[in-house]
VOBA-1610 file (N, C-alpha, C; in pm, whole numbers, padded with zeros to 5 digits, always signed):
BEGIN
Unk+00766+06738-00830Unk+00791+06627-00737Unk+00863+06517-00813Unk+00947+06448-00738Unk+01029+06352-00797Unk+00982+06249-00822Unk+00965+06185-00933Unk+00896+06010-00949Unk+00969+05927-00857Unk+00850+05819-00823Unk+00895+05727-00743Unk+00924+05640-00805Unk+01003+05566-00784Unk+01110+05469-00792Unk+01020+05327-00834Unk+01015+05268-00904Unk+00972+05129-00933Unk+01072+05045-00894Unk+01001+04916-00807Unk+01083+04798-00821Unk+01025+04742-00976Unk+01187+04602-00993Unk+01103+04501-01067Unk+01091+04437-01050Unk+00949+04395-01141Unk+00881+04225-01118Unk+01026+04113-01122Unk+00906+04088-01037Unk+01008+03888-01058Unk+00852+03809-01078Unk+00948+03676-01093Unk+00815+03536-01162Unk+00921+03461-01138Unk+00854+03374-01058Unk+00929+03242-00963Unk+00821+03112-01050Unk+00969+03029-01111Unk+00860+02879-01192Unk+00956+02802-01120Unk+00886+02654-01138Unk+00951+02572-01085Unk+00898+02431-01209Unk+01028+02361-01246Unk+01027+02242-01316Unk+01043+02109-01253Unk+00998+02000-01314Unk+01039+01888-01251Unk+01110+01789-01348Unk+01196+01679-01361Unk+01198+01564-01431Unk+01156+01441-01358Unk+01029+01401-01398Unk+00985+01258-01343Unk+01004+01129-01393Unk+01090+01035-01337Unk+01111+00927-01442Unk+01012+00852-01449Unk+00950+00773-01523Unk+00792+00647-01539Unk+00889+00569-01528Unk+00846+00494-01371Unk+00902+00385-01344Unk+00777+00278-01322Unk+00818+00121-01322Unk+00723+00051-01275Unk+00808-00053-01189Unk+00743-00092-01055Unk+00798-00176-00929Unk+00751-00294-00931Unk+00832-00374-00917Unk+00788-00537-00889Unk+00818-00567-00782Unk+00775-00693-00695Unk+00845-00773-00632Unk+00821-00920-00658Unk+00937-00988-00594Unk+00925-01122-00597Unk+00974-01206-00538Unk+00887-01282-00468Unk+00974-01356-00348Unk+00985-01505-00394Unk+01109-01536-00394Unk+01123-01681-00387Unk+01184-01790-00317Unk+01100-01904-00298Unk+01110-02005-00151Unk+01218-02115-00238Unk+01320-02106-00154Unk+01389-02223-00214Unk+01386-02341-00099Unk+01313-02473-00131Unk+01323-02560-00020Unk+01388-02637-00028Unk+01424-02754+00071Unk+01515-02853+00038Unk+01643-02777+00056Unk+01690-02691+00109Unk+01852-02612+00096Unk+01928-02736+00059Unk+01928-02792+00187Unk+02075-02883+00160Unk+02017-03014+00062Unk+01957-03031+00007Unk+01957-03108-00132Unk+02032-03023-00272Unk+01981-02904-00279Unk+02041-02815-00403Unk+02210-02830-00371Unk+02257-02829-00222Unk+02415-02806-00234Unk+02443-02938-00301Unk+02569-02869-00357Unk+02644-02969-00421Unk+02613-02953-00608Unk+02563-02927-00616Unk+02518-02851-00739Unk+02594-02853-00853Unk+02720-02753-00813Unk+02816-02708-00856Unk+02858-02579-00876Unk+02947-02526-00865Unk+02984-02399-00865Unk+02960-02345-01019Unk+02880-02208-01038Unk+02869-02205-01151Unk+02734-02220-01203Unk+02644-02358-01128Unk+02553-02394-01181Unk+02432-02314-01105Unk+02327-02323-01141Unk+02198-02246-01071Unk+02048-02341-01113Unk+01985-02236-01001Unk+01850-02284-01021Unk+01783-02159-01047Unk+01664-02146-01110Unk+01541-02044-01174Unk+01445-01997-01072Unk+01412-01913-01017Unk+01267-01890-00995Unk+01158-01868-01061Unk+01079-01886-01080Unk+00940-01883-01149Unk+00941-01736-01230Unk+00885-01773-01373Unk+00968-01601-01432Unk+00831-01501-01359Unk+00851-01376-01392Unk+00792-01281-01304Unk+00787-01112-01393Unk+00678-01058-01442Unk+00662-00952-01499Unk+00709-00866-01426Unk+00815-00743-01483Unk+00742-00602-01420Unk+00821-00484-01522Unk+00707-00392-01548Unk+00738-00307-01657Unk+00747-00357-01766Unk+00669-00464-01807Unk+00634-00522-01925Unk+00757-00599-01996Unk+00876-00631-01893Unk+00975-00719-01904Unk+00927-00861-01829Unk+01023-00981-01889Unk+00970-01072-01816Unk+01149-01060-01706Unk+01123-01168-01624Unk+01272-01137-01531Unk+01210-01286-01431Unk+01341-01341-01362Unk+01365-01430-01281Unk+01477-01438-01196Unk+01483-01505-01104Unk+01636-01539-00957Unk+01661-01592-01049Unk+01789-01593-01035Unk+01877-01719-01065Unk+01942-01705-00863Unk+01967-01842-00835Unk+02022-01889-00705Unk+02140-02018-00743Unk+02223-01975-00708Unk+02363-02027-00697Unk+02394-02125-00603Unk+02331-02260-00545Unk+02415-02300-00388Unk+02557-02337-00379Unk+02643-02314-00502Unk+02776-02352-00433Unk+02828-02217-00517Unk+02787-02070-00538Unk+02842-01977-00586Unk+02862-02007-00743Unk+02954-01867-00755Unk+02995-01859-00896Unk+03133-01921-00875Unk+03207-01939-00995Unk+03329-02011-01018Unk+03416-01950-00962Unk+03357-01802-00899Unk+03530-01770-00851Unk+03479-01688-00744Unk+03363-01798-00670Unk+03305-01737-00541Unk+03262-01835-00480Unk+03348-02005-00475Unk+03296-02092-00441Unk+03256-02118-00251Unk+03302-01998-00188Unk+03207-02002-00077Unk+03105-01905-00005Unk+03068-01892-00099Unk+02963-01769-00108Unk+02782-01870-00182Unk+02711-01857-00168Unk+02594-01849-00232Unk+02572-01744-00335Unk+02575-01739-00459Unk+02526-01624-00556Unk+02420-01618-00582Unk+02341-01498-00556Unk+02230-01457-00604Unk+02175-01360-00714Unk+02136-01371-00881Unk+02145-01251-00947Unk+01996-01277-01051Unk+02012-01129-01124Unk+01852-01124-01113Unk+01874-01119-01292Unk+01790-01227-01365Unk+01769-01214-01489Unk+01710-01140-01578Unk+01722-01126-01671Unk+01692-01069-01775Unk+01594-01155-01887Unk+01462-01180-01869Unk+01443-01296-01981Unk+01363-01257-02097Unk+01351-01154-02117Unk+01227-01105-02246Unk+01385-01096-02363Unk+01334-01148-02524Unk+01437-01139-02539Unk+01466-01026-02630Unk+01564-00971-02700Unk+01611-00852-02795Unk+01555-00727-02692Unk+01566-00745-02617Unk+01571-00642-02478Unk+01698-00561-02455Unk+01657-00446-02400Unk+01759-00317-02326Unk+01707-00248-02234Unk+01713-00296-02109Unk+01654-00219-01985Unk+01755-00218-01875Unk+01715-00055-01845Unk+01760-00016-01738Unk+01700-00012-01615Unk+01732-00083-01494Unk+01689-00119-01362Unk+01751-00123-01254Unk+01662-00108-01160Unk+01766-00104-00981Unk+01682-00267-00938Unk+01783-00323-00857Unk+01700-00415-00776Unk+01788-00470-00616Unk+01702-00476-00590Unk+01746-00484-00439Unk+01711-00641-00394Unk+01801-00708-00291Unk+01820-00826-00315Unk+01792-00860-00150Unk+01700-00913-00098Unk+01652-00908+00061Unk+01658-01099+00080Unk+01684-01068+00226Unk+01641-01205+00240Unk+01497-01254+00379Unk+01417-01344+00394Unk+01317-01308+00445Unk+01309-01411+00608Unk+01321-01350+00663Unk+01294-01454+00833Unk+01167-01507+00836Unk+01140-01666+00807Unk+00989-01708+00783Unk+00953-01699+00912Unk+01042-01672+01060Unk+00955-01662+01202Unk+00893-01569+01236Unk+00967-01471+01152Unk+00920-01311+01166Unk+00864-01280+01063Unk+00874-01264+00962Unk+00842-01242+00855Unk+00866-01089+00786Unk+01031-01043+00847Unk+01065-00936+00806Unk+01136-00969+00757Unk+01242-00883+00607Unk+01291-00874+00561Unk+01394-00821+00597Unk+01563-00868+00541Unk+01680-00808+00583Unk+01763-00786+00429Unk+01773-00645+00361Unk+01832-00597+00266Unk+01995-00654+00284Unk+01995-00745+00165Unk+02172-00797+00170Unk+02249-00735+00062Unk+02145-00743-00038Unk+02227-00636-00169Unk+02122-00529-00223Unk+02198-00465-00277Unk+02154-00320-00359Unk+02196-00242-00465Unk+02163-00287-00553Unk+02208-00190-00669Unk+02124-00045-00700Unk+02149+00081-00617Unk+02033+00187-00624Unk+02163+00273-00735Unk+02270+00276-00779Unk+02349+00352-00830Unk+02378+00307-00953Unk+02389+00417-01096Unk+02385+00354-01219Unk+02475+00262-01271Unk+02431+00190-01336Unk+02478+00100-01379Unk+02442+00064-01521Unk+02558-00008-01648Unk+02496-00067-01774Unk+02336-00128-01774Unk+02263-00163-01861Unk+02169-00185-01858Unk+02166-00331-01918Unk+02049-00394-01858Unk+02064-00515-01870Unk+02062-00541-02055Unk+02132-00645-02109Unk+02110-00638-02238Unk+02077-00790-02298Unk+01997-00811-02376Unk+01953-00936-02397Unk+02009-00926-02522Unk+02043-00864-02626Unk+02053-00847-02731Unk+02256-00882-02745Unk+02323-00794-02599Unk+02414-00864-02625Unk+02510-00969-02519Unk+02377-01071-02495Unk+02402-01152-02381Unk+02419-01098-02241Unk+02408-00998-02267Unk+02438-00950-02129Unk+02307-00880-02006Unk+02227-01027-02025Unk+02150-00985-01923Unk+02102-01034-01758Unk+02235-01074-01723Unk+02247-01127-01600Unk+02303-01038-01484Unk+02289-01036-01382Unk+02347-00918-01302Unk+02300-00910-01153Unk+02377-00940-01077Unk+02364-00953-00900Unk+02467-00956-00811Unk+02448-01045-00700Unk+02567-01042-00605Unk+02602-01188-00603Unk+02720-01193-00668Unk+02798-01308-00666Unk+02876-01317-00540Unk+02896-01249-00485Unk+02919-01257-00288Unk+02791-01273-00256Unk+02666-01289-00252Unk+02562-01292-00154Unk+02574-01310-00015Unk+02643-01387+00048Unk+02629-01417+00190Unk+02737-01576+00147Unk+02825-01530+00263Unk+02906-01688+00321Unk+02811-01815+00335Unk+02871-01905+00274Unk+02763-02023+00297Unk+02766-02111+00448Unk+02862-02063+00534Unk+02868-02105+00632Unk+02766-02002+00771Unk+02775-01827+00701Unk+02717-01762+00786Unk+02580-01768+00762Unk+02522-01817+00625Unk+02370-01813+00587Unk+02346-01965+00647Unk+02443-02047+00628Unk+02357-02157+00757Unk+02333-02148+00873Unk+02443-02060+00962Unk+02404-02024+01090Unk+02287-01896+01140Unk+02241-01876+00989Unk+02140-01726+01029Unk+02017-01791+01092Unk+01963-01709+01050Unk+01759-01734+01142Unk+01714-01755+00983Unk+01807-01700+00883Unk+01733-01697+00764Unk+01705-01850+00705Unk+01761-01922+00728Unk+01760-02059+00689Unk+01704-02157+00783Unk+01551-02153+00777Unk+01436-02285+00885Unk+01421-02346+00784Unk+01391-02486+00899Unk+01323-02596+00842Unk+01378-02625+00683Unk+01523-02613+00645Unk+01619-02651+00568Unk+01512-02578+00440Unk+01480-02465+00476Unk+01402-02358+00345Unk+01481-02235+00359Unk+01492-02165+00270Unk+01548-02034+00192Unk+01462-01944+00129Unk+01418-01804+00188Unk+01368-01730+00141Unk+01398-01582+00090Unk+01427-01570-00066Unk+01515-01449-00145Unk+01388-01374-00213Unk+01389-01223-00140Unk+01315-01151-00198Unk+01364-01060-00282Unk+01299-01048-00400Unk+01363-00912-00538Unk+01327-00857-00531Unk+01320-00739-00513Unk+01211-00591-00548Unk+01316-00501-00658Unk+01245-00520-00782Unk+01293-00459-00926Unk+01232-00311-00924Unk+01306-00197-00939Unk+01270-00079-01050Unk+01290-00063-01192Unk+01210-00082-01204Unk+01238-00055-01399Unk+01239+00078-01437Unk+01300+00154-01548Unk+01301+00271-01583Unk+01261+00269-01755Unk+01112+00313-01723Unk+01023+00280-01874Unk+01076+00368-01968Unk+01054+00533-01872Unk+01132+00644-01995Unk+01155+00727-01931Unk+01199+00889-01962Unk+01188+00976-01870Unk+01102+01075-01881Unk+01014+01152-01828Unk+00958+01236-01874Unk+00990+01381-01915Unk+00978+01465-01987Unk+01064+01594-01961Unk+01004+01638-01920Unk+01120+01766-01839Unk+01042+01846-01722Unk+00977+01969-01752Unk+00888+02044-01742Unk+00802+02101-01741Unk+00775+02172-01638Unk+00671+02280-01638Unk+00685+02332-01514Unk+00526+02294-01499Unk+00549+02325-01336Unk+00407+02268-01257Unk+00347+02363-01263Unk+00248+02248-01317Unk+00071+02340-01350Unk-00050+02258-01204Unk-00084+02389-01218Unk-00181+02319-01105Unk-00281+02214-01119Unk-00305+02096-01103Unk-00399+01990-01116Unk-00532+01973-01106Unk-00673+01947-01122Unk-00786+01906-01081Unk-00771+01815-00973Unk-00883+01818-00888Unk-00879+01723-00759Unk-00942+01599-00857Unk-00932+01532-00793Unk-00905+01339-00863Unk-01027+01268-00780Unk-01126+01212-00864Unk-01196+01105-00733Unk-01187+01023-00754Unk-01143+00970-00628Unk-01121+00830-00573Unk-01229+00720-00596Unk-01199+00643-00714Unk-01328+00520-00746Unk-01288+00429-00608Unk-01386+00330-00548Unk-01370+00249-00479Unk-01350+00144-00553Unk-01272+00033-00490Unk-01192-00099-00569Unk-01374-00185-00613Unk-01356-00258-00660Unk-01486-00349-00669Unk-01505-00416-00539Unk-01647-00475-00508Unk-01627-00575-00429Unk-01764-00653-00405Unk-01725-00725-00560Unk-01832-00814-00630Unk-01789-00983-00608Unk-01676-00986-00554Unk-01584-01114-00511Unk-01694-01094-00356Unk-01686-01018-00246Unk-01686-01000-00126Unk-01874-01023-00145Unk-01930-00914-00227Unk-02081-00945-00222Unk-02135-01069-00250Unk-02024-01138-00347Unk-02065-01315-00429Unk-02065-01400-00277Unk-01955-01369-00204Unk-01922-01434-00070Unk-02013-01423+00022Unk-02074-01322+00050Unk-02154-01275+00106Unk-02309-01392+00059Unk-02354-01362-00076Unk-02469-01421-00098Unk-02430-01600-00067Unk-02370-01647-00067Unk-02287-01785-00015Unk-02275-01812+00069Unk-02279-01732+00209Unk-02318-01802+00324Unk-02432-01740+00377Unk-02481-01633+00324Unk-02619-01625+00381Unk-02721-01727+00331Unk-02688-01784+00229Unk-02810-01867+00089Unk-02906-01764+00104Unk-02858-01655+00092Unk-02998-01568+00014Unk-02979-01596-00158Unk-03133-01631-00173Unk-03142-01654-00306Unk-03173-01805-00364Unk-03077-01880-00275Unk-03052-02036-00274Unk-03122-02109-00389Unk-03100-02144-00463Unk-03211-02269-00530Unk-03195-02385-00534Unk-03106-02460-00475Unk-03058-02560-00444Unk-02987-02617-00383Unk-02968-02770-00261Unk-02938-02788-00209Unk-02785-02887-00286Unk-02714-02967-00241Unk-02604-03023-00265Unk-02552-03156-00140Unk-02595-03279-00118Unk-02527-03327+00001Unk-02428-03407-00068Unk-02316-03404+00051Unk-02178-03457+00056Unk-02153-03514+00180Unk-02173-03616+00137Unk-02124-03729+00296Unk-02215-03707+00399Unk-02387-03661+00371Unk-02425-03651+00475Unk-02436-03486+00542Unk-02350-03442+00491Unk-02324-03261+00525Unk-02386-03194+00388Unk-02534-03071+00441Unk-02595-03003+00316Unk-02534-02846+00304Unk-02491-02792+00139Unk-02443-02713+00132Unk-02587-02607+00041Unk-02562-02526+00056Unk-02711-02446-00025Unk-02599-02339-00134Unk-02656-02335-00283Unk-02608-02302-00358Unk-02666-02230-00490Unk-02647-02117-00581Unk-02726-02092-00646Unk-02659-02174-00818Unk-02764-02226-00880Unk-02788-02249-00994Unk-02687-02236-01113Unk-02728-02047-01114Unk-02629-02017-01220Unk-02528-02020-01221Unk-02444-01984-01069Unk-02352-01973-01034Unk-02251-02098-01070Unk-02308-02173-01043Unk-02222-02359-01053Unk-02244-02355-01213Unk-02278-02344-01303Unk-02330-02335-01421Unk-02249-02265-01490Unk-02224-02118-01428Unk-02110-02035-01513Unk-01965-02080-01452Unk-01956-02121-01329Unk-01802-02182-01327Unk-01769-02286-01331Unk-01844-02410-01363Unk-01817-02540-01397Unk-01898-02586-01565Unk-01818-02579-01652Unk-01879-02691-01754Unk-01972-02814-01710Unk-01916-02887-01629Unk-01967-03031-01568Unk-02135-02987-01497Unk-02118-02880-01419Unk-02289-02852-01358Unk-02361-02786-01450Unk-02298-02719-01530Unk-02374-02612-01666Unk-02472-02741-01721Unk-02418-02880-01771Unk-02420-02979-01852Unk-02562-03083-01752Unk-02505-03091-01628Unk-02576-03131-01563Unk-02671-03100-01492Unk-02736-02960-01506Unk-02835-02845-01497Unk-02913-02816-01591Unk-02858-02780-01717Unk-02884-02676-01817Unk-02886-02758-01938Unk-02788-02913-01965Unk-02772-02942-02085Unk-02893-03031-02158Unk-02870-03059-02254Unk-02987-03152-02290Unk-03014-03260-02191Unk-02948-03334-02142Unk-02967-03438-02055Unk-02968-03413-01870Unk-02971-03275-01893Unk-03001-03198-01765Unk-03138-03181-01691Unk-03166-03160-01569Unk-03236-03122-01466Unk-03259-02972-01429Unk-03261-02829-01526Unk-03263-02740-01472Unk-03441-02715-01373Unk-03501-02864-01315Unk-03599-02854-01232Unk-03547-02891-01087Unk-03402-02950-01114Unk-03381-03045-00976Unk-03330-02952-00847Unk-03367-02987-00757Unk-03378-02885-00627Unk-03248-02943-00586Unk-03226-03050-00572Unk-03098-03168-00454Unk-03027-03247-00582Unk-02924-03213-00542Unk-02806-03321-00605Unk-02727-03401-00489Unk-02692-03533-00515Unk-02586-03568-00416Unk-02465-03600-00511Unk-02335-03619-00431Unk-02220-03589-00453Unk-02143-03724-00353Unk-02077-03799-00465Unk-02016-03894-00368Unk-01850-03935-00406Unk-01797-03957-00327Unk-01641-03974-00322Unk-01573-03844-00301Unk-01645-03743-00247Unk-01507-03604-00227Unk-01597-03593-00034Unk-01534-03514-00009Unk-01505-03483+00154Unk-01588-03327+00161Unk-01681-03353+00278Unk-01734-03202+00274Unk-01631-03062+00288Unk-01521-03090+00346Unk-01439-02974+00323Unk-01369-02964+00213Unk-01333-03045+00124Unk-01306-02993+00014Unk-01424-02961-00064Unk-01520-03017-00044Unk-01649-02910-00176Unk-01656-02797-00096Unk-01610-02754+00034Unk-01655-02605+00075Unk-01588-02537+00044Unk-01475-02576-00044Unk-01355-02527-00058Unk-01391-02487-00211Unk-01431-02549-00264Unk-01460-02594-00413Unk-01558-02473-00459Unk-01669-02471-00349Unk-01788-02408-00404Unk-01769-02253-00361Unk-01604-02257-00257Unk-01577-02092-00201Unk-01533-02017-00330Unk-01424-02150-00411Unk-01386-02062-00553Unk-01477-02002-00632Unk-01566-02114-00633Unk-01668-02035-00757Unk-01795-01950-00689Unk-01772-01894-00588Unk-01832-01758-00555Unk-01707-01646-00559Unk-01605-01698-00536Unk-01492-01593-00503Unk-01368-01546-00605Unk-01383-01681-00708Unk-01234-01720-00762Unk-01143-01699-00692Unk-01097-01744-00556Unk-00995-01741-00527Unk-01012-01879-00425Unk-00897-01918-00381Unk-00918-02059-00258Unk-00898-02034-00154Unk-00958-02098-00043Unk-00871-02066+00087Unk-00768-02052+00110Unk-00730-01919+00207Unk-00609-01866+00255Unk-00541-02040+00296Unk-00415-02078+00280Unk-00354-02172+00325Unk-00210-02122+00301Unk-00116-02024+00436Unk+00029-02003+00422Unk+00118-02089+00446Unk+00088-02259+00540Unk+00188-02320+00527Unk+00163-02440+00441Unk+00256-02402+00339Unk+00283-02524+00207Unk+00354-02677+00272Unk+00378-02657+00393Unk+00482-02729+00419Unk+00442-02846+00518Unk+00260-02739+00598Unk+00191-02851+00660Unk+00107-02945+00555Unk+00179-03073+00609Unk+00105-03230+00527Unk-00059-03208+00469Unk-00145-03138+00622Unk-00271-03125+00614Unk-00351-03075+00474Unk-00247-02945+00499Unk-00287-02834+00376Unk-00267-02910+00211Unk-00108-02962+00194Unk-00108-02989+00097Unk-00194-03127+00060Unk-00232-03228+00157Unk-00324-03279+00109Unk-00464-03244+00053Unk-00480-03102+00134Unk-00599-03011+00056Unk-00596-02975-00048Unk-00434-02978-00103Unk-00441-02891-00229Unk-00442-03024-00303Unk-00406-03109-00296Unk-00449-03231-00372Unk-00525-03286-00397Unk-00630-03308-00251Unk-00787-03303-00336Unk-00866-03179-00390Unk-00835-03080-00441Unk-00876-03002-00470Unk-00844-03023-00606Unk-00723-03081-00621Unk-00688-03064-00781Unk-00767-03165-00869Unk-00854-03314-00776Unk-00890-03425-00834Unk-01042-03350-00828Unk-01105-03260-00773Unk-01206-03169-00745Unk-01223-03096-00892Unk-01155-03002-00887Unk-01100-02886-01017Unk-01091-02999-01122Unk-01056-03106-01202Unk-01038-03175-01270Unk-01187-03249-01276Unk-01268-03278-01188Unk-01391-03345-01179Unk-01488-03261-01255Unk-01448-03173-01227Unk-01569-03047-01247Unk-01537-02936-01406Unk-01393-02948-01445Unk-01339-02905-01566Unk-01350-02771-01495Unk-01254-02694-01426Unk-01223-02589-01363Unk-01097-02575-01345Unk-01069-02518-01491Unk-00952-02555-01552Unk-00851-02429-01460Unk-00875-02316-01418Unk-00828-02170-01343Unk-00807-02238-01184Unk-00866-02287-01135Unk-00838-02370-00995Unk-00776-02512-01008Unk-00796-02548-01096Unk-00697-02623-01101Unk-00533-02610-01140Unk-00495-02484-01229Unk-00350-02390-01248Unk-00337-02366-01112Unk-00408-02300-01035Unk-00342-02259-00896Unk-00323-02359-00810Unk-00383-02422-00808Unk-00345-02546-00721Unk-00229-02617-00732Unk-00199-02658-00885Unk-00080-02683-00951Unk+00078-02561-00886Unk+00020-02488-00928Unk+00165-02354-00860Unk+00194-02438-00741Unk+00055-02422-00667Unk+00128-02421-00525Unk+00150-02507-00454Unk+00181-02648-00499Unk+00245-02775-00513Unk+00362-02750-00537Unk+00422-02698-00675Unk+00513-02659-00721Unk+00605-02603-00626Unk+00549-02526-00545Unk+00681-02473-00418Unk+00684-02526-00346Unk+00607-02638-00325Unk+00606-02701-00221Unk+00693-02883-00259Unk+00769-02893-00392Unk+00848-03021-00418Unk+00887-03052-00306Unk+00939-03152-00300Unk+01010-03213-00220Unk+01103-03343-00296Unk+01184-03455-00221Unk+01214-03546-00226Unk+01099-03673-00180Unk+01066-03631-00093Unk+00960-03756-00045Unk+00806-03765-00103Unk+00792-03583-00145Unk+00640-03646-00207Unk+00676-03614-00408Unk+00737-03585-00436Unk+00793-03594-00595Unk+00730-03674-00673Unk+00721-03807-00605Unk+00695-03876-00682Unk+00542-03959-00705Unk+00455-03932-00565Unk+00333-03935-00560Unk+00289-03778-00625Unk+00326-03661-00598Unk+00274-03574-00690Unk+00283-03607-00866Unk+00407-03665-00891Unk+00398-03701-01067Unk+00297-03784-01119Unk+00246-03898-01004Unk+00162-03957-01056Unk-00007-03890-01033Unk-00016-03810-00931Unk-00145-03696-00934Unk-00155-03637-01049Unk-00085-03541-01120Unk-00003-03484-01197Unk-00032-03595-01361Unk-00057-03679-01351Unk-00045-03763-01481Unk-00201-03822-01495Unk-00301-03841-01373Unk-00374-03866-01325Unk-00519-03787-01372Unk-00462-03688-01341Unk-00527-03561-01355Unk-00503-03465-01448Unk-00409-03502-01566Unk-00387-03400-01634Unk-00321-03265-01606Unk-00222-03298-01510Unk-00192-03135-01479Unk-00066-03159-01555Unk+00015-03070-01667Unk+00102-03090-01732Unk+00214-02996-01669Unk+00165-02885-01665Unk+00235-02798-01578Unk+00311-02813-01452Unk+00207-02910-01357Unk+00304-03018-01257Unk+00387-03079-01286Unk+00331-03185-01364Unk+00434-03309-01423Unk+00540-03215-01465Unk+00559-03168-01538Unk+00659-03107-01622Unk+00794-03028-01489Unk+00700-03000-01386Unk+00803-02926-01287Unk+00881-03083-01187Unk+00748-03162-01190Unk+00789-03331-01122Unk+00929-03345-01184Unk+00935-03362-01295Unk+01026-03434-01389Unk+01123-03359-01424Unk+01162-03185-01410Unk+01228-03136-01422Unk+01319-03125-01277Unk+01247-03132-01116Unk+01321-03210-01009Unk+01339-03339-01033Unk+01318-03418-01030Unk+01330-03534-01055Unk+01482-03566-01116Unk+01478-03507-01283Unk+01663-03474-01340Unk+01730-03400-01250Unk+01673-03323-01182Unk+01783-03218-01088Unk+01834-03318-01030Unk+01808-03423-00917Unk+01835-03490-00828Unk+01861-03619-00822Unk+01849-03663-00965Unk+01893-03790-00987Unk+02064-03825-01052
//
C-alpha cells in the first residue's frame, strides 16, 4: 500500500512594537484678552509650567503673533526642562466656556525634529493659530477670556517587539477612599469630641484631626499651654462659611468645588480663606488658594490682591501681582 502523504506543519506568531508613551493635558485661561493686545508682535505670555513624561513644558501665547504673522494670534508649546531631547505630538484645541467642548485648531500627529533644549531649539507650534479678527468673532472668546487647551504625547522609548505571550488576569485594586470616609465622619459627627462656635453657628469636630492639620490647634489642644480637656472653643472674626470651608479641607484636603473664578462671590471666598489658611499655618491650602487667584488677575483687583498677598505672606501671589503689574504698566 502506498504511504500517505503528509502535510506540513505551520506555526503562526505574531509581534508587536509598543511605544511607552506618557499624556498630558493642559488647559490655559487667558483673561483680560484685550488688555494683552498690543503686546507686540513677537512678544508672549507663559502658562503655568506643567509636567508630563517627566519633562517640564508650558504655552507660550502670542496676542499680536509672530513677526511675520502679525495677524494671526500664535500659539506654541515649550520646551522647559533644560539639556533636554524629546520627542512629542501635541495638539493645540481651543475651549467654548458655554459649552465646554473643545474645538482641535492645530495638530502635530506626524514626525517631526524633536524638541531640543540643548540646541535652543525647543519651541514649536502654530504661528498661524487663528486670524485675530476671526477668534474675536468666535464663541471662543467670552467675557473678554481665552481658553487654549494642550494635550502633549511624549515618546519615553520604544519597546522592542516581541511576540505575544499570553498574560495573567490582573486585579483590579479599588482607588482609596479615605478622603470620602474622613468626609463622611464630618458630617455625621460620629465620634465628635468637640464643639467650635463661629458667629453664633456650632460646628462639631474631632480633636486629632484639627491637631494633625493645623499647627495653631495642635498648640492650642495638645501644647504645653493647651486644653487637650476643652470640649468648646469659640472663634471670632472669620464667617461661618468660611470655617465650613476651612474645616472641609482638613477632613478632605481638598476645598470646595468653586468653577467660576470670575464670580466676585467666590473669589472673595478664596480670599478669606487665604487670611483663614494663614491664621491657622495651613501652609497646602493656603498654595491653592494662591493658584487660584492667580487665574483669576485682573486690572481692577491686582492691586488689592498685592496687598492680601503681602499681608498674608503669600509670596507666590505677590510675585505673580507684580509680575502683571510690569506687564501693564
Amino acid at each position: 500500500m502506498a504511504a500517505a502523504l503528509q502535510m506540513p506543519s505551520t506555526t503562526t506568531t505574531a509581534s508587536a512594537c509598543v511605544p511607552d508613551t506618557a499624556r498630558g493635558t493642559h488647559v490655559f485661561t487667558i483673561a483680560s484678552y484685550r488688555l494683552h493686545k498690543g503686546l507686540g508682535a513677537g512678544k508672549f505670555i507663559r502658562s503655568a509650567t506643567f509636567a508630563v513624561g517627566g519633562y517640564d513644558w508650558c504655552i507660550r501665547y502670542y496676542p499680536d503673533g509672530d513677526l511675520n504673522q502679525k495677524d494671526h494670534v500664535s500659539v506654541c508649546v515649550e520646551l522647559q526642562s533644560k539639556n533636554s531631547v524629546v520627542r512629542a505630538l501635541y495638539d493645540l484645541r481651543l475651549i467654548n466656556r458655554a459649552t465646554g467642548l473643545s474645538s482641535l485648531i492645530f495638530s502635530r500627529p506626524s514626525s517631526l525634529p524633536a524638541f531640543d533644549s540643548l540646541k535652543n531649539d525647543h519651541v514649536r507650534g502654530a504661528y498661524k493659530f487663528m486670524k485675530i479678527d476671526l477668534l474675536e468673532a468666535s464663541p471662543y472668546l467670552q467675557d473678554d477670556c481665552l481658553v487654549i487647551q494642550c494635550d502633549i504625547t511624549v515618546l519615553l522609548k520604544e519597546i522592542p517587539a516581541v511576540a505575544t505571550v499570553a498574560k495573567p488576569p490582573e486585579i483590579q485594586v479599588t482607588p482609596s477612599d479615605l478622603s470620602n470616609n474622613l468626609a463622611k465622619l464630618l458630617e455625621g459627627n460620629k465620634g465628635a469630641d468637640m464643639t467650635i462656635k463661629v458667629n453664633g453657628e456650632v460646628f462639631h469636630a474631632h480633636k486629632i484631626v484639627l491637631a494633625m492639620q493645623s499647627p495653631v490647634f495642635d498648640a492650642q489642644l495638645y501644647g504645653p499651654m493647651g486644653d487637650s480637656e476643652k470640649q468648646c472653643i469659640q472663634i471670632e472674626d472669620m464667617q461661618p462659611a468660611v470655617f465650613k470651608a476651612l474645616l472641609h479641607f482638613m477632613y478632605t484636603d481638598s476645598l470646595p468645588v468653586m468653577h467660576d473664578l470670575d464670580n466676585h462671590d467666590n473669589k472673595e471666598m478664596i480670599k478669606h480663606l487665604i487670611v483663614a489658611a494663614d491664621r491657622y499655618a495651613m501652609e497646602r491650602m493656603k498654595l491653592m488658594c494662591e493658584s487660584m487667584l492667580c487665574k483669576s488677575l485682573d486690572a481692577k483687583s491686582v492691586g488689592a490682591t498685592l496687598a492680601l498677598a503681602d499681608q498674608h505672606h503669600c509670596s507666590k501671589l505677590r510675585e505673580a501681582c507684580v509680575e502683571y503689574i510690569k506687564l501693564f504698566s
